[in-house]
Each structure stands twice: as structure tokens, then as C-alpha cells.
N, C-alpha and C positions, 0 to 999 in steps of 0.2 A: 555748886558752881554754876552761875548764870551765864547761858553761853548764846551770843546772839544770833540765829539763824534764819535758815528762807523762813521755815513753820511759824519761826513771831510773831509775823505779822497778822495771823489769821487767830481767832477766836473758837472757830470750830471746823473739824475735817471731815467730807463726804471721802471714804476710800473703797473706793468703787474694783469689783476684779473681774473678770472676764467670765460673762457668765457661763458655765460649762454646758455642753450640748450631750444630753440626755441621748445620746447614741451606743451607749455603753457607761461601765463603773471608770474612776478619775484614776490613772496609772500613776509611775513615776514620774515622767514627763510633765504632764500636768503641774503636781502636788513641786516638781524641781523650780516651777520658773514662777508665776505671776500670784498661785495661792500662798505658797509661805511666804513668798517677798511681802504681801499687803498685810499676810498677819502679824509677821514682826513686826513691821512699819504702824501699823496700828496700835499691836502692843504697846509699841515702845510712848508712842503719842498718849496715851490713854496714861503711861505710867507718870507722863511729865504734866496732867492736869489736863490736857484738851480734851474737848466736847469732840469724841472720833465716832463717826455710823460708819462699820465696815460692813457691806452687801456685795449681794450677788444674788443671780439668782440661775433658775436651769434656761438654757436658751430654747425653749419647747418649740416652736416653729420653724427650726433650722431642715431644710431641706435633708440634712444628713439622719435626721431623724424616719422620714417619708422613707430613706434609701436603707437604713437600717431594717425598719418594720417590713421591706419588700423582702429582703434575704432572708429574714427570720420567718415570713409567713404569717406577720402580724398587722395589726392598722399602725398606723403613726401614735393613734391614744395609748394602745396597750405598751408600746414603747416609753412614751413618755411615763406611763405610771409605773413599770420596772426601775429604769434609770434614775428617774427624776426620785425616786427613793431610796435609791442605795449609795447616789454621792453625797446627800446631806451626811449620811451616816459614815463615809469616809472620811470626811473633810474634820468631822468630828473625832473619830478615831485618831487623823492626825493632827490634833489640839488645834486644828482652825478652829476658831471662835468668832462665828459672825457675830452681824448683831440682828441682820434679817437677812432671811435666802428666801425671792419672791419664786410664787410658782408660775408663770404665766398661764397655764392653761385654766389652772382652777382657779383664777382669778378675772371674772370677768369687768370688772371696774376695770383693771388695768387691759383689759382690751379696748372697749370703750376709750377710754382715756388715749390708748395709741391712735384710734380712728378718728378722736379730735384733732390731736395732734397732725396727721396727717392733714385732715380737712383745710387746718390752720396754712399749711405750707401748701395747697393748692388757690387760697384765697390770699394770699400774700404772692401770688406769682411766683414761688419760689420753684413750683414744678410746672413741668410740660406736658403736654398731655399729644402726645403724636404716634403717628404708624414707623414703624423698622422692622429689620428680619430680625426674625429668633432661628433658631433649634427646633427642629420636630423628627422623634424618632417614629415613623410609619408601622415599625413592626410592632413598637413597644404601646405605639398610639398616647405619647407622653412629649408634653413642651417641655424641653430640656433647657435647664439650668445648672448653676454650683454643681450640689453633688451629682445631680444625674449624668452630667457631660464631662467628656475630658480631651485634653489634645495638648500642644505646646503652646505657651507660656508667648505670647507674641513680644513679649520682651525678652526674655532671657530664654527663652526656648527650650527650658529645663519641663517635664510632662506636666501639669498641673491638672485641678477641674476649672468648674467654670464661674468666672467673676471675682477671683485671687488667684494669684501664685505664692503660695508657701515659702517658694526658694527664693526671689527678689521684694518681695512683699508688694506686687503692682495689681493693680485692678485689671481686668480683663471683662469683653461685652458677650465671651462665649461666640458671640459669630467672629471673632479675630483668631479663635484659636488654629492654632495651627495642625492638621490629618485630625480633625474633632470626629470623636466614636461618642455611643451611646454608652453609658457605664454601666448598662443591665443587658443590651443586647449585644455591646461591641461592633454595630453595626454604621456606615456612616450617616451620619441625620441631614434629612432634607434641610432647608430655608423657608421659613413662611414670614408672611409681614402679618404683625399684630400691631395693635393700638397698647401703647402702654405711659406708665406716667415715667417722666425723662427727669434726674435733678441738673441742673447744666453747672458742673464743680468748678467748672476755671472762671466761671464769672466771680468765684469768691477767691482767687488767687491774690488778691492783695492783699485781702483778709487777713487770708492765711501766712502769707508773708509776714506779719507785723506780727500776728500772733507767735510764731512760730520763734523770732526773738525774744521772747519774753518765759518761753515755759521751758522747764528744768525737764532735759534728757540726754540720753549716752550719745556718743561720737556715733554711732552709727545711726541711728535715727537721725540725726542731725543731717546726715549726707544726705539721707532717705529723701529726707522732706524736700532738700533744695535739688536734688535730681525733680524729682516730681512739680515743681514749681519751674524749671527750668524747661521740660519739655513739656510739661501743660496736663492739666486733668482733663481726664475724657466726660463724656454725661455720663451717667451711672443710671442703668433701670434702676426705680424706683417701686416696680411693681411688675409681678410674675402671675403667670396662668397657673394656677396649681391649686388642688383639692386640701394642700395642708396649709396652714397656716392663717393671718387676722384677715379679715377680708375687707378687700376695699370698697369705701361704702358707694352705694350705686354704681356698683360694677357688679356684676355676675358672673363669678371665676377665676375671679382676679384675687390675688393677695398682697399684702403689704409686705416689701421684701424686710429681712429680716434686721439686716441694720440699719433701717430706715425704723424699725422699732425697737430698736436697742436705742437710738437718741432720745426718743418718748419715754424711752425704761427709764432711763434716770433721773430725768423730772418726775416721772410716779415714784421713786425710790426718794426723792427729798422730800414728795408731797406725803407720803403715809408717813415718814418716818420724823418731821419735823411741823406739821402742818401745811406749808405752803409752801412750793416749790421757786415761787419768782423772791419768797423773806430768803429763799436759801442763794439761788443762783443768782441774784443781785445785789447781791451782800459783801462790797469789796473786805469782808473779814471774814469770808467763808472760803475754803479753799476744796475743791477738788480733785482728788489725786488718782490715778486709772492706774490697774496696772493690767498685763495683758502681755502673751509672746508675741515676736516681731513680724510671723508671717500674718499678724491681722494689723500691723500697722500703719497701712494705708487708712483702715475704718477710723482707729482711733485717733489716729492723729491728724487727720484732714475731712473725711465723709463725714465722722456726726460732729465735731467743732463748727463746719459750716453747715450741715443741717439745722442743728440751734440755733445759730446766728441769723439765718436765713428767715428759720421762727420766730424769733424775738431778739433783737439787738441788744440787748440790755444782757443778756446771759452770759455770764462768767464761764468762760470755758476752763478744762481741766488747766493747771499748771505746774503737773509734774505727773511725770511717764514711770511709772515702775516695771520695765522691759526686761524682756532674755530672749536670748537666739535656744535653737534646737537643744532639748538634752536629748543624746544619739543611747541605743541600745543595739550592742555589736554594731557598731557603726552606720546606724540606720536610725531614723527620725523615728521615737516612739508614735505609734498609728492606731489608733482606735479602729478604724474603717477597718486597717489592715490585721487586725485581732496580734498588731508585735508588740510587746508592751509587756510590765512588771505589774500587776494590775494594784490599785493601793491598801482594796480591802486584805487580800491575798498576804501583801508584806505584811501589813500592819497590824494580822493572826499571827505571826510570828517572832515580830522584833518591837522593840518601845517605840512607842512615838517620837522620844528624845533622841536616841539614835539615829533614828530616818531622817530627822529634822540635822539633827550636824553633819551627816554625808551629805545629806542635799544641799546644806549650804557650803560646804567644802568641792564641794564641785559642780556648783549652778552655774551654768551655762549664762553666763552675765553679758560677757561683751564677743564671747564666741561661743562657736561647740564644745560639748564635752559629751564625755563616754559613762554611762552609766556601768561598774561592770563587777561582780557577785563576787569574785573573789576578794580584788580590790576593797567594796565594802567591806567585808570581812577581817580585811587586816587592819586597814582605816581605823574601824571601831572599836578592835581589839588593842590596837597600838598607841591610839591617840585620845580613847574615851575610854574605855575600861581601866587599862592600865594606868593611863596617862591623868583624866581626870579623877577619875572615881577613886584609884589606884593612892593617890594625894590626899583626897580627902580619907579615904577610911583607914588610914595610916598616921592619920593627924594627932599628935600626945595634947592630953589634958593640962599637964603639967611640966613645973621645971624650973630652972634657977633662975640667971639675967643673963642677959646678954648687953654689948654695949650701944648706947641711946643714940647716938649721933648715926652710929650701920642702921638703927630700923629705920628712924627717921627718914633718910634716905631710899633705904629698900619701901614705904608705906608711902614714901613720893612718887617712886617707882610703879607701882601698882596701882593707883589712882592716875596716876598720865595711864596708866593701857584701859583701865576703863574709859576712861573718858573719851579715848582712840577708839574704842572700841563703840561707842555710843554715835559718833560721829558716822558711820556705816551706816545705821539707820535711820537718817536723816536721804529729803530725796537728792539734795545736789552732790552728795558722798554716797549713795546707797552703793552698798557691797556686801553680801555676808558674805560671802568667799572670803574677804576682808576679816572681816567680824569674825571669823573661829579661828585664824590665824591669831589674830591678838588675841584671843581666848588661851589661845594654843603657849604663847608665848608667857600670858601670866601664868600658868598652872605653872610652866618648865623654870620660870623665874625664881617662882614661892617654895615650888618643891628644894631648889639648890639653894635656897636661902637657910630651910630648913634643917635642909642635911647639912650645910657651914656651921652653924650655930650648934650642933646636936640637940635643941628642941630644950635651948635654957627657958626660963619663964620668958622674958620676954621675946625670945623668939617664937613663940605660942602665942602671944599677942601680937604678934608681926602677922602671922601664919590667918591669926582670925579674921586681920585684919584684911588681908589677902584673900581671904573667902567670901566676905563679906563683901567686897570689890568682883569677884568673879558671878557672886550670886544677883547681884546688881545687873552687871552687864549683861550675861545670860539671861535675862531675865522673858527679855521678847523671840530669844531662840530657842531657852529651852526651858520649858517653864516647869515643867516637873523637878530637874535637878536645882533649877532654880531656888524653888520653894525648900528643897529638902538642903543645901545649903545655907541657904537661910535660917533653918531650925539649929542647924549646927553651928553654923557663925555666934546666934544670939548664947546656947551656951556655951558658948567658949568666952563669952564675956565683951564680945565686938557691937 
């Protein structure tokens, strides 16, 4: 069934997801919100014929990393070579299937490459180059930024660090915060003026206005952006004093901040992965798709869409958001920093990947919070996947008499509308798998009661395959193992 959609129009998909920051192994939280959303989504694209690159890579320069290695008693390297190894092999355990995960650090092309980039947006005027007050902790003898600093949220006054807030998703300069401490000595940090490079974001406010009608995401992001547009973007540093991270060229000491090289990331992500980055991002039949949790939605949906722009006008920004709000653990934001979390290597020694993948999507945190919670999973999977799916198929008879043609007909019209409901989820301007197991949830309960009406004559055995073969379909980008092993039973049973 040919069904016409936003994806039509495009020939091939970059799906890009939030590169994870090597501060630790990828928990539930994680794995609940923007990694499985891009790999169904890519799945499902990949199964329908399109040219999909799905990437990621470890975010190695993330300040969080620098504040990590200080509590362990480590460098920022040895951090990165722990981390930045154990979540490929996570990600893989839970059947994400990239198609590249870059390393930044042991890739020096791709540094190089962000210091052009950079260089590009200092000789296009896109940045400034001027003195402001920073953060300096005296005791710590450290320019404080992001992680190293913390206080209230000059917007929402919820506690954040420095240059986001997690809980309204807004940008912060760190000296607006509000009672700012040291996050390593708790101490309050002096003011000092430094020279640094400034991007100035609301000169692209029109930009972003025009852009911002045009790309497919949730009601809340929606509100996001025209608050933000309403009350105006601030400058954004562009560049920090710090020993970790790319360094900015003809500066001494300075580094490139890090989503200032997250927008270069993705041009070296189309460049190794397709040949040339401007055949890809100028290519009104290529499409772009990010996905990513909401507390970094400022970045992605405003900082690097106008950093490209700013670099080259011709660049196709992303045109669909694959977003989730918090998934909570005992009612608390899973935290890496804060060691509270379900860590994913940890489950994923213990349970299927298939399972993790249908709780997660039966309760991803889409358009709100949701509760991660250990008993609940447990009944979940026992009541709605063991019994419920598994329970159907391996209960399914071989054989049997007829049944009458006109009832399957109907019941096998029935079960192709929930596929194809079901398929519709995975798409960006419907995306829901919360959605998506529900209708899963619906055909098993449909097939199963058709079966027990009929008591399993022939042809309701051919309803029943036909039915599997519909569920092993649309499973297909959620759960791929049952997928597959339905599929082997679909074919002999004659479907």
C-alpha cells in the first residue's frame, strides 16, 4: 500500500541522535528517549527502500567529561577511553544499529575539520570576538563553565549548571546565574573579564522564525521556540578557557565550545559518510532528522540550525525533531553526574533486548514525564509480552477445518488497517511508539479472540498467519528479534 508522506519527498536520510557524553555507561533514560526513537525510525525507513545513515557519535569534549575524570582521579583521556567504549557496546546490546559512531577524540581529521569550520564563521563575521565577565573559582584556580558551575536558572529559577537549564530548556551565560557555586569546591566564584568569541543568536531570529514553520515537531517544542523567539536569544560563548577540549586556532587556552562543534559534527558526519557534505546538505531531496531529549533543545533547535546558516546559506537544516521530555526513576530525572540511573549494560545482562525495547516504548516519556519503575516492568512484560504476545504465537495450531470466507476477509482487513496504524507511528509527523505497542497490543488481543471464536478451523489458521505476518511486519523496527522469529513462523504456516 503506497501511502503518501512528509519522508516522500526526500531520496535519502541523514538520522542523526544525540551524541552521548562519555561521562559514564548509557542507562535507561538515555536508551527511553532519542536512541530507540532514531532506531525504529531508521529501521522502519531502511525497510521502506530509503538511502538512511543513522550516526552518532561520543560527545568527547563535553566539559562533563573534564568534571567526571576530576572525581574519579583520572585525566579527561582516560575517561573518554572507558566510556567512550562501553556505550558502543551498549547501544549494540540494545539492537541499536548504527551505521557509524564517530570517535572525536581519536579522530583528528574531524578536529581539524571543526577548526575550519570554526575559522569559516570568524571570516564570515558570524562571530565576535570581545571582553565579558566569566566565572573564576580562586580556590579551585578554574574558569568555570557548564559542568563546573551551578546556581539558578535565570529563567525558571529551577537549580541548573552553566549555559542550560535542563528543566525549561533555555540558555544561560553562567554569570546570570543565580547564588552560582563552584560544582567542585561549592565555593562562591569570583568575576573576571576575558576575551572570548561571542555568536550573537538573535541577529538570526528571522531565520529562525521562518525555519521554524516549516520543520515537523511536538507541541511542546513548538511553544519552546516561539517563547525564545518572543523574548529574544542572548549571545551564546562560543569559546571557553579550558585545558579540555578542540582548541581554537591562534588562541592559547582557549577551546571550542562544544556545540559550536557539534554543528561542524554533522557536516564531517555527511562528509566521511557520503563523500561531500554541501552534495548532501544542498540537496533539497536529502533530509535531515535529529533526534535528541528536550532539555538540549535550545542547541538543537536554534544554536546549530543558525550556526550553519550563518556558515553557509545554502545548508538544509534538520526538518524533523525526534524529541522526549525526562524518563524519571523514583521520581527523579535519570543522572549520570548523579550515579541515579538503571545503567543499560547492567539490564541488558539480564533481560532481552526485545523486552527493554517494548517497556521503553510503552512508556517513553514523549510529550511528558514518565516513571521508570521495576515492578511495573515486570508485570508489563509478563502480562502484555510473555503471555500476551509470545503466549499467541506459541499456542498457534498448524491445522484444521474452515471457517466462513466472508468473517476472515473482514478479520485480515482488520489487521492490515492496525499495521498500517501502526506504521504510521513511525513516521516524523505521527511518531509515537507509545502509540506503536498499543496497536501492536490491540492486534495480538484481536487475532488471539478470532482464534479462540473460530476454534482454530483451517481457515482460521490462515487468518491467524495472516495476522502474524501483519504483526511481524509492523514490529518489525521495534522489535526485531521477535520480529524475525515471527516471520519464520508466519512463512510456515503458509502466509
Amino acid at each position: 500500500m503506497s501511502v503518501d508522506t512528509f519522508e516522500s519527498q526526500f531520496d535519502r536520510l541523514l538520522v542523526a541522535v544525540a551524541p552521548p557524553t562519555p561521562n559514564g555507561d548509557l542507562h535507561l533514560g538515555h536508551l527511553s528517549g532519542p536512541y530507540l526513537a532514531t532506531d525504529v525510525y531508521s529501521r522502519y525507513w531502511k525497510s521502506q527502500g530509503k538511502q538512511v545513515y543513522f550516526v552518532t557519535g561520543s560527545d568527547d569534549h563535553q566539559s562533563y567529561v573534564h568534571t567526571k575524570g576530576m572525581k574519579m582521579g583520572k585525566s579527561p583521556k582516560e575517561v573518554v577511553e572507558i566510556f567512550g567504549t562501553s556505550i558502543p557496546k551498549t547501544l549494540d546490546s540494545a539492537n541499536i544499529k548504527l551505521d557509524f559512531f564517530l570517535k572525536p577524540y581519536h579522530t583528528p581529521e574531524y578536529q581539524s575539520f571543526v577548526q575550519k569550520f570554526f575559522t569559516g564563521l570568524v571570516e564570515n563575521g558570524a562571530l565576535e570576538k570581545r571582553k565579558g565577565p566569566a566565572f573564576f573559582c580562586e580556590a579551585c584556580n578554574l574558569y568555570l563553565y557548564e559542568a563546573h558551575v551551578s546556581g539558578g536558572c535565570p529563567g525558571c529559577h529551577e537549580k541548573t549548571n552553566g549555559n542550560g537549564c535542563e528543566k525549561c530548556g533555555f540558555v544561560n551565560d553562567c554569570i546570570d546565574l543565580q547564588d552560582p557555586k563552584c560544582n567542585h569546591c561549592h565555593s562562591t566564584p569570583a568575576t573576571r573579564e576575558y576575551e572570548r568569541f561571542y555568536f550573537p543568536l538573535n541577529k538570526y531570529s528571522d531565520y529562525l522564525r521562518g525555519y521554524f514553520s516549516k520543520v515537523s515537531m511536538n507541541g511542546h517544542l513548538h511553544a519552546l521556540t516561539k517563547k525564545m523567539i518572543r523574548e529574544g536569544y542572548p549571545d551564546v560563548s562560543a569559546t571557553h578557557l579550558a585545558g579540555w577540549g578542540i582548541p581554537v586556532p591562534d588562541q592559547s587556552g582557549h577551546v571550542i565550545y562544544e556545540w559550536v562543534e557539534m554543528a561542524a559534527g554533522y557536516l564531517y558526519l555527511a562528509e566521511t559518510l557520503t563523500g561531500s557534505w554541501e552534495k548532501f546538505f544542498k540537496d533539497p531531496r536529502s533530509l535531515w532528522v535529529l533526534g535528541y531529549g528536550f532539555d538540549n533543545a535550545f542547541f538543537y533547535t536554534s544554536f546549530i540550525p543558525a550556526l550553519l546558516h550563518a556558515y553557509d546559506a545554502e545548508i538544509q537544516p534538520p526538518r524533523a525533531f525526534l524529541s522526549n521530555e525526562f524518563y524519571l526513576l523514583k521520581g527523579l530525572k535519570f543522572s549520570t553526574s548523579r550515579n541515579h540511573a538503571v545503567w543499560g549494560d547492567e539490564f541488558l545482562a539480564k533481560i532481552p533486548a526485545d523486552q527493554m525495547r517494548y517497556y521503553l516504548s510503552y512508556t517513553r516519556p514523549e510529550i511528558e514525564q514518565t516513571n521508570f519503575d521495576p515492578s511495573e516492568f515486570e508485570t508489563t512484560i509478563q502480562k502484555e509480552f510473555i503471555l500476551g504476545w509470545e503466549g499467541w504465537v506459541r499456542d498457534l495450531p498448524k491445522k484444521g477445518n474452515s471457517d466462513p470466507l466472508d468473517e476472515r476477509r473482514r478479520f485480515e482487513q482488520r489487521m492490515e488497517e492496525l499495521r498500517v496504524l501502526t506504521e504510521a507511528c513511525y513516521r516524523a509527523e505521527s511518531f509515537s511508539l507509545r502509540s506503536a505497542v498499543r496497536l501492536l497490543n490491540q492486534l495480538v488481543f484481536e487475532a488471539s479472540q478470532y482464534g479462540k471464536k473460530w476454534e482454530f478451523t483451517g481457515g482460521a489458521v490462515a487468518a491467524q498467519a495472516f495476522a502474524l505476518r501483519q504483526l511481524a511486519r509492523a514490529s518489525a523496527p521495534l522489535l526485531p528479534d521477535f520480529s524475525t522469529r515471527a516471520g519464520v513462523l508466519a512463512k510456515e504456516m503458509g502466509a
